[in-house]
Backbone bond lengths (Angstrom), bond angles and torsions (degrees), N, CA, C in turn:
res aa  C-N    CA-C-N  psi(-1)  N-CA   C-N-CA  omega(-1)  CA-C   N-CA-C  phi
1 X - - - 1.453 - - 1.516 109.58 -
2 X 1.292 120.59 144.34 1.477 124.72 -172.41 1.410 92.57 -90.56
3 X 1.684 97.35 155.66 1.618 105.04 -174.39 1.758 87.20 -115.91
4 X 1.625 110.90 133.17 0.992 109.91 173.62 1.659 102.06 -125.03
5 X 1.138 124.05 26.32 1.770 114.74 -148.48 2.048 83.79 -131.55
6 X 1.389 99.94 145.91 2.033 104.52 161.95 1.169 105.77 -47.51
7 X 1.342 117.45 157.11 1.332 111.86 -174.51 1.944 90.20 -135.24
8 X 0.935 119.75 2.78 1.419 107.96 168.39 1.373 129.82 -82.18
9 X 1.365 98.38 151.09 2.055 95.47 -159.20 1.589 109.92 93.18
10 X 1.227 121.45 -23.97 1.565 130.33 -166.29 1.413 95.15 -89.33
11 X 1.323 105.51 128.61 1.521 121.89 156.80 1.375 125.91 -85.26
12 X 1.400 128.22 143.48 1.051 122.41 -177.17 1.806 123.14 -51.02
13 X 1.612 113.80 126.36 1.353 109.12 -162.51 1.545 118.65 100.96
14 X 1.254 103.22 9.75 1.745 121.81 -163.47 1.405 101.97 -105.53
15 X 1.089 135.04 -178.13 1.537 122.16 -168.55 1.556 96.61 -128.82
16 X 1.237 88.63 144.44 1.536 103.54 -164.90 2.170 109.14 -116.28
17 X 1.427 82.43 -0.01 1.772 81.45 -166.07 1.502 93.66 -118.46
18 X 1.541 123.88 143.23 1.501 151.99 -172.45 2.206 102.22 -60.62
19 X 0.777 97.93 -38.05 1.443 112.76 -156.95 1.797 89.79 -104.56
20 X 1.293 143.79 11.86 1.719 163.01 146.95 1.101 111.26 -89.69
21 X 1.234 129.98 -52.06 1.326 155.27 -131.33 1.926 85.51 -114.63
22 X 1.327 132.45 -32.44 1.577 127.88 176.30 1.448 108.04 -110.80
23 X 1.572 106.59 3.56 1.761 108.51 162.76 1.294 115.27 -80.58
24 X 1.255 110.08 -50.50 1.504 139.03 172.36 1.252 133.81 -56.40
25 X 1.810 106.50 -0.49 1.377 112.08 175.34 1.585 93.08 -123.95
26 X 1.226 109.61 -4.87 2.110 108.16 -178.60 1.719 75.79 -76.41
27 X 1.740 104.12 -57.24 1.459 88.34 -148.63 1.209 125.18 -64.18
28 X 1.290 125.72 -1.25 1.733 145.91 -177.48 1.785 100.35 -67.29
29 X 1.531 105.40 -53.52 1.605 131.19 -163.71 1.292 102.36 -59.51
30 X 1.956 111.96 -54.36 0.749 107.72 -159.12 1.553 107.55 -89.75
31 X 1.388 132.29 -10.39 1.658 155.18 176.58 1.746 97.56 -50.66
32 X 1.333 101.07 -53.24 1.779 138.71 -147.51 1.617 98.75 -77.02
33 X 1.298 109.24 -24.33 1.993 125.23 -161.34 1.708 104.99 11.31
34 X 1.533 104.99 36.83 1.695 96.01 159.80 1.681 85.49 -155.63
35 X 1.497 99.73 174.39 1.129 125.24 -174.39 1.604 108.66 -49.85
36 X 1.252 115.80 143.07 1.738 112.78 173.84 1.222 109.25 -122.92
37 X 1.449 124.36 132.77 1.510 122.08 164.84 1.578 110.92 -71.17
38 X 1.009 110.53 151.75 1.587 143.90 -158.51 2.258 100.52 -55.81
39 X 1.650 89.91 -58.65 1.385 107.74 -167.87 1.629 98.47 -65.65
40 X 1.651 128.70 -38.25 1.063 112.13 -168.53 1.571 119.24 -101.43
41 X 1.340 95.04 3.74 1.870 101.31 157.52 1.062 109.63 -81.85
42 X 1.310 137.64 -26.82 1.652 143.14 176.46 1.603 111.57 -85.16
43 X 1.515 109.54 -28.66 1.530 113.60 166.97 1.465 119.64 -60.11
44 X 1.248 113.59 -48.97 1.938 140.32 -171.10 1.692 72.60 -78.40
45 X 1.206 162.94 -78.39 1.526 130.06 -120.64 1.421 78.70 -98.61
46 X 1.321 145.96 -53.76 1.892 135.08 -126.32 1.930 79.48 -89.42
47 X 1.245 117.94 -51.66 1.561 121.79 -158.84 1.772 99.33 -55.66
48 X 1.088 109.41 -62.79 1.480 110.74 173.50 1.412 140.35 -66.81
49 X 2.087 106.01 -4.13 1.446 95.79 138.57 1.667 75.97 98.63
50 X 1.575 122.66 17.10 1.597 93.52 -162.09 1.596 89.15 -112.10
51 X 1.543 129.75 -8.63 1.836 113.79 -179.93 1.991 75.12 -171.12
52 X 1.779 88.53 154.90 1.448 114.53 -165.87 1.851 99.82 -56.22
53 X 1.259 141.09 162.12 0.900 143.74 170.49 1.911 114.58 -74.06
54 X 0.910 109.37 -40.37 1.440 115.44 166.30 1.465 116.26 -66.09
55 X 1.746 120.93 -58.00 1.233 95.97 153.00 1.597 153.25 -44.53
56 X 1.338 87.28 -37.34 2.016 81.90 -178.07 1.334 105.18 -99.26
57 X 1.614 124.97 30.72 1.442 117.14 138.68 1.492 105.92 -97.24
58 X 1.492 134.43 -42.58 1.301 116.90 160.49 1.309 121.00 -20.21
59 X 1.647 121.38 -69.16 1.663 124.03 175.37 0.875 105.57 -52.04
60 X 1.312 148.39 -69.37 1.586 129.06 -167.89 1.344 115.97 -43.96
61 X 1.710 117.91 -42.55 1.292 113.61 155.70 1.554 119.16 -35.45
62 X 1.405 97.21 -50.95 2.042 85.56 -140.51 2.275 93.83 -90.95
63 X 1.496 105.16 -2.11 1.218 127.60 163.78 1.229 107.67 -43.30
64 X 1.158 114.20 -59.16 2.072 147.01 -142.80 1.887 100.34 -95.12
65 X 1.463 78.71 -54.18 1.874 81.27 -177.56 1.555 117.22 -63.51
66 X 1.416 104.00 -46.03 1.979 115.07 161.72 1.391 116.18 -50.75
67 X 1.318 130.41 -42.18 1.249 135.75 -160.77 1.619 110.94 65.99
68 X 1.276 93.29 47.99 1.509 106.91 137.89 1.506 128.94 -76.21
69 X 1.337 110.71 -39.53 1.322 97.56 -159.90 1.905 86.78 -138.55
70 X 0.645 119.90 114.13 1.689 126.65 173.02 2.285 110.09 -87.66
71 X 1.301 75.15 161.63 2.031 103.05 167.30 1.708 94.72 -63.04
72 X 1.348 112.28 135.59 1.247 119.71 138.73 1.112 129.94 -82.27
73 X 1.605 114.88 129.04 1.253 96.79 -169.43 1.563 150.07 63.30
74 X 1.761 104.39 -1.12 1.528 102.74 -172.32 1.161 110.78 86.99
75 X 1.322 125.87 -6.62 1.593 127.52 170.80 1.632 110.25 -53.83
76 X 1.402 130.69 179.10 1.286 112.47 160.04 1.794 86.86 -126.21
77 X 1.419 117.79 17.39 1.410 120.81 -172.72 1.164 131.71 -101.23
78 X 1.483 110.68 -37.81 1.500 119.48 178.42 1.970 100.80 -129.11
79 X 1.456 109.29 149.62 1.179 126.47 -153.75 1.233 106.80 -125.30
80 X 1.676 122.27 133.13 1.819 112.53 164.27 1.074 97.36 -122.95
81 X 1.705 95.37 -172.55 2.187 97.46 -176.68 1.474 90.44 -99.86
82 X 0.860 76.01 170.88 2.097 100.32 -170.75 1.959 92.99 -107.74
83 X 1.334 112.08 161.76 1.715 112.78 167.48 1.196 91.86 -42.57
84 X 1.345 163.92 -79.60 1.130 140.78 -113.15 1.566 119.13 -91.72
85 X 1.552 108.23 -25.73 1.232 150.53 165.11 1.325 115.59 -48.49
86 X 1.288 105.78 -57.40 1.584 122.09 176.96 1.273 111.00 -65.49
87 X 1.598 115.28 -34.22 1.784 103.85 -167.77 1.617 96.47 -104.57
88 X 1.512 133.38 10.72 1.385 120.26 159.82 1.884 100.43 -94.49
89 X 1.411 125.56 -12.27 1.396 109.39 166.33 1.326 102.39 -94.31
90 X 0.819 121.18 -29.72 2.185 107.14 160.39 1.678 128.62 -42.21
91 X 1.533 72.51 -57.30 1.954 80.02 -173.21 1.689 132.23 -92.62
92 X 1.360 85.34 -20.06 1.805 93.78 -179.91 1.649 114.16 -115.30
93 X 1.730 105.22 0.91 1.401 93.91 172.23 1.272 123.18 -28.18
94 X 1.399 104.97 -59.55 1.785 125.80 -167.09 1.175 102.43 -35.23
95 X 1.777 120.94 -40.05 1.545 102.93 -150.69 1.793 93.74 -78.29
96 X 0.646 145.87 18.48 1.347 163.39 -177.11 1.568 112.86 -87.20
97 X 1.080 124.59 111.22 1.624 124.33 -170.04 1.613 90.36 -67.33
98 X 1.692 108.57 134.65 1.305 144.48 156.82 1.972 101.98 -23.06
99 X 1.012 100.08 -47.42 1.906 105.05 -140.78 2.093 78.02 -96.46
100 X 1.268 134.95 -42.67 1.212 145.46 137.01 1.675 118.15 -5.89
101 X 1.238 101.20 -102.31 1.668 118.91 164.75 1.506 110.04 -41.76
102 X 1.605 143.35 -19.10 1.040 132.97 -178.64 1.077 105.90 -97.14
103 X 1.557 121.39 -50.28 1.320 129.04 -169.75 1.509 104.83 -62.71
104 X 1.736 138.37 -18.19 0.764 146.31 -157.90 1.707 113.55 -81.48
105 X 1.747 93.65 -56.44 1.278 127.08 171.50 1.591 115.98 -62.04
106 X 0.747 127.24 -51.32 1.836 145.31 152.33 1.916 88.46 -22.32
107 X 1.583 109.56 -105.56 1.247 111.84 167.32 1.395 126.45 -7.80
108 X 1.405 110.20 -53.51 1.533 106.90 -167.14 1.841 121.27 -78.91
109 X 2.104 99.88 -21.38 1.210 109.73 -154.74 1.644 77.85 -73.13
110 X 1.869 115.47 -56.19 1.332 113.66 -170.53 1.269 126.11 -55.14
111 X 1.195 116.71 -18.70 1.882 125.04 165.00 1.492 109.31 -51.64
112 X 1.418 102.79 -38.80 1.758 115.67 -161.91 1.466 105.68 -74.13
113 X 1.859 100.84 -42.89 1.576 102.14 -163.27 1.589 95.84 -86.41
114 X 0.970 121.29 0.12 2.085 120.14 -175.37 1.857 86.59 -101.15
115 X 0.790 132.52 -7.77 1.742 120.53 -174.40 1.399 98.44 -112.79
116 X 1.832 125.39 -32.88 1.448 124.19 171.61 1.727 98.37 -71.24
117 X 1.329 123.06 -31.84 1.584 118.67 -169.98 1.965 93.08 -72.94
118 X 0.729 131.00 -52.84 1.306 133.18 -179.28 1.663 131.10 -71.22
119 X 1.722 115.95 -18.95 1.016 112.11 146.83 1.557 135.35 -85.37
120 X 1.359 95.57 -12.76 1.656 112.67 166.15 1.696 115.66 -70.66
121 X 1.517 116.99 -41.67 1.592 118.49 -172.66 1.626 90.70 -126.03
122 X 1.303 95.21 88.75 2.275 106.53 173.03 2.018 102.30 -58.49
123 X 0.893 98.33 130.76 1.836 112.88 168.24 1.774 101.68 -97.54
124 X 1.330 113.69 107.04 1.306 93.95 163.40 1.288 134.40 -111.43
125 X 1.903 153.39 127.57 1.176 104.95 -133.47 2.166 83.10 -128.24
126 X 1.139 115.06 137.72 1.661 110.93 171.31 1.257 112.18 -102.76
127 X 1.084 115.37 120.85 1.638 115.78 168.87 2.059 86.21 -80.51
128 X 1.657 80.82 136.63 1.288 101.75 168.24 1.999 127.49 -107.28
129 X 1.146 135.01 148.18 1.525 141.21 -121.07 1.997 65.79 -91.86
130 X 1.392 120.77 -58.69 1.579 102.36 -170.71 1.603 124.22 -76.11
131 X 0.635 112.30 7.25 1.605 132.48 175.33 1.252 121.55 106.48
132 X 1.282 106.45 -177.99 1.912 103.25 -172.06 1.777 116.14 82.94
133 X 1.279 90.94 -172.14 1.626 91.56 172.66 1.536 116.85 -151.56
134 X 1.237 118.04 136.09 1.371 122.33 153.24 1.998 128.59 -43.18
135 X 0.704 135.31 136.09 1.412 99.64 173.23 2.307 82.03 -165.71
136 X 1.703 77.20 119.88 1.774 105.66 172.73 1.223 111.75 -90.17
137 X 1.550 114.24 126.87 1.355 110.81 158.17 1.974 116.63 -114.78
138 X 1.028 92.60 162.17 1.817 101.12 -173.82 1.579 110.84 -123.64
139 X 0.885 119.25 114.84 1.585 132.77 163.06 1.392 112.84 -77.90
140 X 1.167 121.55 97.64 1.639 110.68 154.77 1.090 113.10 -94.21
141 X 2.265 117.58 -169.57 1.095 121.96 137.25 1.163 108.72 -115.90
142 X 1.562 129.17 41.09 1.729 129.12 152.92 1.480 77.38 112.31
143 X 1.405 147.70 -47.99 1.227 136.47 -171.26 1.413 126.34 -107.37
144 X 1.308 100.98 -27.00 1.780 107.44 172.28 1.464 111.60 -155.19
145 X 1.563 98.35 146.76 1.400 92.09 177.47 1.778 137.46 -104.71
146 X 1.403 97.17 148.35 1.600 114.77 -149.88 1.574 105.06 -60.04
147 X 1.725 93.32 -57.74 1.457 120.34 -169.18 1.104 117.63 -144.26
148 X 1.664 123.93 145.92 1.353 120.89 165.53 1.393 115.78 -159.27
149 X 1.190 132.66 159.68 1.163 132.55 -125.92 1.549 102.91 -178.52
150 X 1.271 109.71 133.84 1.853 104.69 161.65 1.760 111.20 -127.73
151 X 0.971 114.09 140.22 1.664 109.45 156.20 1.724 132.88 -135.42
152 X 0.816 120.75 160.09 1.458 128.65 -164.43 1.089 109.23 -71.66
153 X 0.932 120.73 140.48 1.908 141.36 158.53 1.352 152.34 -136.63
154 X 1.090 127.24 90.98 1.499 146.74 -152.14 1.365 119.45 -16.28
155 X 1.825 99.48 -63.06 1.302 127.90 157.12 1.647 138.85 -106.14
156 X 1.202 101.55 169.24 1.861 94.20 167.21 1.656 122.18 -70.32
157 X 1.108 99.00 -35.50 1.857 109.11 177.76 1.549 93.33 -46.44
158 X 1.325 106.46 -66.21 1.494 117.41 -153.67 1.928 110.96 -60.59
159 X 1.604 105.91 -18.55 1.109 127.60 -152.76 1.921 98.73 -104.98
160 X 1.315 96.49 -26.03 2.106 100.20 170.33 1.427 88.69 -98.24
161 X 1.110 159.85 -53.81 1.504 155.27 141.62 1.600 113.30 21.13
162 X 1.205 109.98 -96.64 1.653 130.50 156.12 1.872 113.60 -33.10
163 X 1.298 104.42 -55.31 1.658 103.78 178.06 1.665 103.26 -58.52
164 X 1.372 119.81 -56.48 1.184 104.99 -166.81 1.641 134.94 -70.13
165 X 2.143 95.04 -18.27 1.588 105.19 174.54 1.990 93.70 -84.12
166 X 1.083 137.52 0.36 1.137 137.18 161.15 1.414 101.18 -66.19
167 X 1.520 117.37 -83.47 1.434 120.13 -149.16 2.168 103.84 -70.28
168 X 1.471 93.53 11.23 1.371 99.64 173.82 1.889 115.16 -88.42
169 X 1.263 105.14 -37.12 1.285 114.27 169.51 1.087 114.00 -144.40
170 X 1.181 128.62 87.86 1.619 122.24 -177.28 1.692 107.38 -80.44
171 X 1.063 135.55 -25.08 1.534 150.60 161.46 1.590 94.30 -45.34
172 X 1.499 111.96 -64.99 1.479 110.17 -151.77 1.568 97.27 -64.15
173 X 1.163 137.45 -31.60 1.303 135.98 -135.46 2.062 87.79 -118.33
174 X 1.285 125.43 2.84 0.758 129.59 159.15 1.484 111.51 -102.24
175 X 1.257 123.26 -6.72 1.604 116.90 -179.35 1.602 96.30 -94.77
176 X 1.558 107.90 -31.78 1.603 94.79 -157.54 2.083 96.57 -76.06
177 X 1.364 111.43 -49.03 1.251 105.03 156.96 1.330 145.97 -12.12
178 X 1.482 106.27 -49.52 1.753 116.38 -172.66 1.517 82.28 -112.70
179 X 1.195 153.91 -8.99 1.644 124.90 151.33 1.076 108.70 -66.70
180 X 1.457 143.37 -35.22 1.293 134.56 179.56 1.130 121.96 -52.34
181 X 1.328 108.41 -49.48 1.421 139.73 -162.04 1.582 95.07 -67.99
182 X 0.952 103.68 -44.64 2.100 106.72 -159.69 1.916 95.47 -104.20
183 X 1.243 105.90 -0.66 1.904 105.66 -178.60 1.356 98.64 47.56
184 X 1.524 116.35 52.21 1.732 131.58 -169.00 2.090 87.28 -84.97
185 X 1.254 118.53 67.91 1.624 107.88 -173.18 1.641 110.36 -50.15
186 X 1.178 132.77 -35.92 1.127 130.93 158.31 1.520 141.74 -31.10
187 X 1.905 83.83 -49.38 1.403 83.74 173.35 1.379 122.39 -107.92
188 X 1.517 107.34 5.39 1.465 114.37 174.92 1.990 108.21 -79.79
189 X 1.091 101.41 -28.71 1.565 117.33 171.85 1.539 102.83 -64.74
190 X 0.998 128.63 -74.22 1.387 135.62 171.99 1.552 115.77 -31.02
191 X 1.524 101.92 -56.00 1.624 103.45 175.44 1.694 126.78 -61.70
192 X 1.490 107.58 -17.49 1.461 121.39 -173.05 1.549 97.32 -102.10
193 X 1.304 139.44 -33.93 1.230 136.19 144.15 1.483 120.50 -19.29
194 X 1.330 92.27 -70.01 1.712 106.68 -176.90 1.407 111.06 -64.86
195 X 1.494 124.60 -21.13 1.565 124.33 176.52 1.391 106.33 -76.71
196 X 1.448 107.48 -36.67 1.476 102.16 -158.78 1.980 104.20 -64.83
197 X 1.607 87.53 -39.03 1.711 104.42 -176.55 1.317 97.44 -52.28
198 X 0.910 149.21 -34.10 1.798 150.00 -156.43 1.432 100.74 -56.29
């Protein structure tokens, strides 16, 4: 197969051809069976090394211009396949290397479950008029919420810091919480166990 596509950023096993590289974003759409924003179909292919970053914004272009892949909704943000869309991720997935299409799907499922983990527990963050920041977190279980809590932070570094060991275990940081809270010694032992293991 001729390589017509950049090949930098691409890892070996990465797709190198224009017409791979616009299979591989039906088949994401159609993997995904809901709407996808633009940045994190280009995040899942450039992050994983699987087609050049300049190319697979070209395809989303030349996706959009074919009517392969349309606006949801009038958005200019998130994207579905159109009929035509649907039957090039039906029929030509295959030509798509195995280790490709998995590694792809892998990426995309965990994109899904880190954006369901984050619309489930909202971070909210206030810059405050004397400096520093407020910053709320929310515990649900998808329907109501458990716990919530805000605390202060000097800076912003310190303030994406905290969000991200949050959106890393939001469970854990709800167990160590309500052992405190209840002097649960059991489970405060358990919870410092599990830190130390980290």
């Amino acid at each position: 197969m001729d390589f017509d596509a950049f090949t930098g950023g691409v890892e070996p096993g990465g797709l190198r051809n224009k017409s791979d590289i616009c299979i591989l974003i039906c088949y994401l759409i159609n993997s995904a069976n809901r709407p996808l924003k633009k940045d994190d179909i280009v995040s899942v292919i450039v992050n994983n090394g699987l087609a050049n970053y300049f190319e697979t914004n070209d395809a989303m272009y030349d996706l959009l211009q074919s009517g392969n892949i349309a606006e949801f909704e009038n958005t200019k943000d998130y994207y579905i396949l159109t009929g035509r869309g649907k039957m090039i991720a039906n029929q030509l997935d295959t030509t798509l290397p195995f280790t490709t299409r998995d590694k792809a799907l892998s990426a995309c499922i965990s994109l899904l479950a880190k954006q369901k983990l984050q619309k489930e527990n909202p971070v909210k963050v206030e810059k405050l008029e004397n400096g520093g920041y407020n910053v709320s977190f929310s515990i649900t279980d998808g329907s109501m919420t458990l716990m919530s809590f805000t605390v202060f932070m000097p800076d912003y570094s310190q303030v994406n810091l905290i969000k991200r060991s949050f959106y890393n275990d939001p469970q854990y940081i709800y167990t160590v919480l309500l052992a405190a809270l209840t002097e649960n010694r059991e489970m405060i032992k358990d919870s410092l166990d599990k830190l130390i293991a980290k």
